[in-house]
SEMI-217992 format. One record per residue (C-alpha): residue in one letter; x, y, z. Coordinates in steps of 0.05 Angstrom, whole numbers, padded with zeros to 5 digits, always signed. Layout:
<pts>
AXYZ/...
</pts>
This chain:
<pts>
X+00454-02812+00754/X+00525-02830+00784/X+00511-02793+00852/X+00437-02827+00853/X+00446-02891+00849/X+00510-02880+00899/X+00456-02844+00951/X+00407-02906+00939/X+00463-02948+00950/X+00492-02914+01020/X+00416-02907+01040/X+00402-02993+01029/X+00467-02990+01067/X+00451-02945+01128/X+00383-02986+01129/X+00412-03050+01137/X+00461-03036+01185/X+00403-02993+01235/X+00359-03060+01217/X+00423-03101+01247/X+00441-03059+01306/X+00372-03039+01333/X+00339-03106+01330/X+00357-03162+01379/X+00358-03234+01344/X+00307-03270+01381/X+00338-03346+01375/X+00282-03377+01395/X+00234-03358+01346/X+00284-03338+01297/X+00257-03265+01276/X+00278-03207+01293/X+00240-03171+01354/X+00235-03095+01355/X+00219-03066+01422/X+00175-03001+01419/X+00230-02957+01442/X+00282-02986+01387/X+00228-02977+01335/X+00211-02909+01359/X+00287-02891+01354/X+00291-02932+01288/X+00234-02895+01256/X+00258-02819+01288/X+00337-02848+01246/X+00295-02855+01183/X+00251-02792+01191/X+00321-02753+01201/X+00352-02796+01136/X+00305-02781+01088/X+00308-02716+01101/X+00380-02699+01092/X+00372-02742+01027/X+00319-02692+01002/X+00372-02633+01028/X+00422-02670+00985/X+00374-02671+00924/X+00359-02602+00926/X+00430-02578+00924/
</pts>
């Protein structure tokens, strides 16, 4: 349960921090603005994430 709700934790964590460092802050509008190759890297980041959290849960 421990090592769980640490993963879920880390995960929320790792999330957050891609969110922060892959999309610019667009003042003027004041949301943030993915370009197609950041969300293409984002999304490839997750793909690779979730699966070394399955790896993990099948240990």
């Amino acid at each position: 349960g421990v090592l769980k709700l640490r993963l879920k934790s880390l995960s929320e964590t790792i999330m957050t921090e891609q969110c922060t460092l892959l999309t610019p802050h667009n003042q003027f509008t004041n949301k943030f603005v993915f370009t197609n190759f950041q969300l293409t890297h984002f999304l490839r980041q997750c793909v690779i994430f979730v699966s070394n959290l399955s790896n993990l849960k099948s240990i």
